[in-house]
C-alpha positions in Angstrom: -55.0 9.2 -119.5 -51.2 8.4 -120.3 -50.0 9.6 -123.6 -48.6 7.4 -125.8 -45.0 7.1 -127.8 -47.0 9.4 -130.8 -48.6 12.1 -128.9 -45.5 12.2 -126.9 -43.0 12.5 -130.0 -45.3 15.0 -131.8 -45.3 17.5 -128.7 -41.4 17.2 -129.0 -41.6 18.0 -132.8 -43.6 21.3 -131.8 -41.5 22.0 -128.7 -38.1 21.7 -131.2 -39.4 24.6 -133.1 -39.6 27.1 -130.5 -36.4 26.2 -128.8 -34.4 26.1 -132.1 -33.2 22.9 -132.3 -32.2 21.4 -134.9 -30.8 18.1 -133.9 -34.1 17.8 -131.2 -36.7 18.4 -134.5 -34.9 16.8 -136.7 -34.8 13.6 -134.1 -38.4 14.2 -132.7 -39.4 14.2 -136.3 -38.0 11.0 -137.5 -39.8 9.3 -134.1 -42.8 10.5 -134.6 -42.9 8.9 -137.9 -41.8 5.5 -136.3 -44.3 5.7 -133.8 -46.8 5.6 -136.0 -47.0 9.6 -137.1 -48.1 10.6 -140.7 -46.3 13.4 -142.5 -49.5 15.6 -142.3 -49.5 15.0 -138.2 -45.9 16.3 -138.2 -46.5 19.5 -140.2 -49.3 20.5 -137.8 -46.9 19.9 -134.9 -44.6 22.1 -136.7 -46.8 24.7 -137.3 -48.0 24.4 -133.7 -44.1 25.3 -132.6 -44.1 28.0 -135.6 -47.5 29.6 -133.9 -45.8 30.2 -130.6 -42.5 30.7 -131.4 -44.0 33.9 -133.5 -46.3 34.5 -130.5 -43.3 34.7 -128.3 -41.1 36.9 -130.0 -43.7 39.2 -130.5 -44.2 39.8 -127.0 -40.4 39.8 -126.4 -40.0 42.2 -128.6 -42.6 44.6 -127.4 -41.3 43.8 -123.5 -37.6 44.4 -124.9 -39.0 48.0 -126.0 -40.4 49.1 -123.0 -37.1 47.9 -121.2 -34.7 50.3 -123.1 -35.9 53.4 -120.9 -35.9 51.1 -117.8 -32.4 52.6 -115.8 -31.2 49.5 -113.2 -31.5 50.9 -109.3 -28.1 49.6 -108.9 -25.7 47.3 -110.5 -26.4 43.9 -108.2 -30.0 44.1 -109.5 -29.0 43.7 -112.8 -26.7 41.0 -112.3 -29.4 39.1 -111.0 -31.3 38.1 -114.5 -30.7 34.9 -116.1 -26.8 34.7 -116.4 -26.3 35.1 -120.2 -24.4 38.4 -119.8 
């Protein structure tokens, strides 16, 4: 099964939330609607990106927790991670 223009648009409108963009909902949001989206579709889709953006932080937060005891073996290992330092 392919997914059409609509399905396609109302994932992006869910994925926006999460990665907190603006410019990506706010653009996902209006295509949705051209492609055929009602306003109640959308909202779900929203809540949907709401629901694991929550979800997420949650579990960052309690991972972040348990980290601040965590010492580095040496100081190459923690320049390793994911570069936003």
């Amino acid at each position: 099964m392919k997914l059409d223009q609509r399905i396609m648009r109302l994932i992006a409108v869910g994925a926006s939330v999460p990665a907190n963009c603006q410019p990506c909902l706010e653009i996902n949001v209006a295509e949705a609607l051209k492609n055929g989206s009602d306003r109640q579709e959308v909202a779900e889709a929203i809540q949907v990106g709401k629901m694991v953006r929550q979800a997420a932080g949650s579990n960052m937060d309690r991972f972040a927790e348990g980290q601040q005891y965590v010492a580095h073996s040496s100081e190459k290992e923690a320049e390793s991670g994911c570069g936003c330092q």
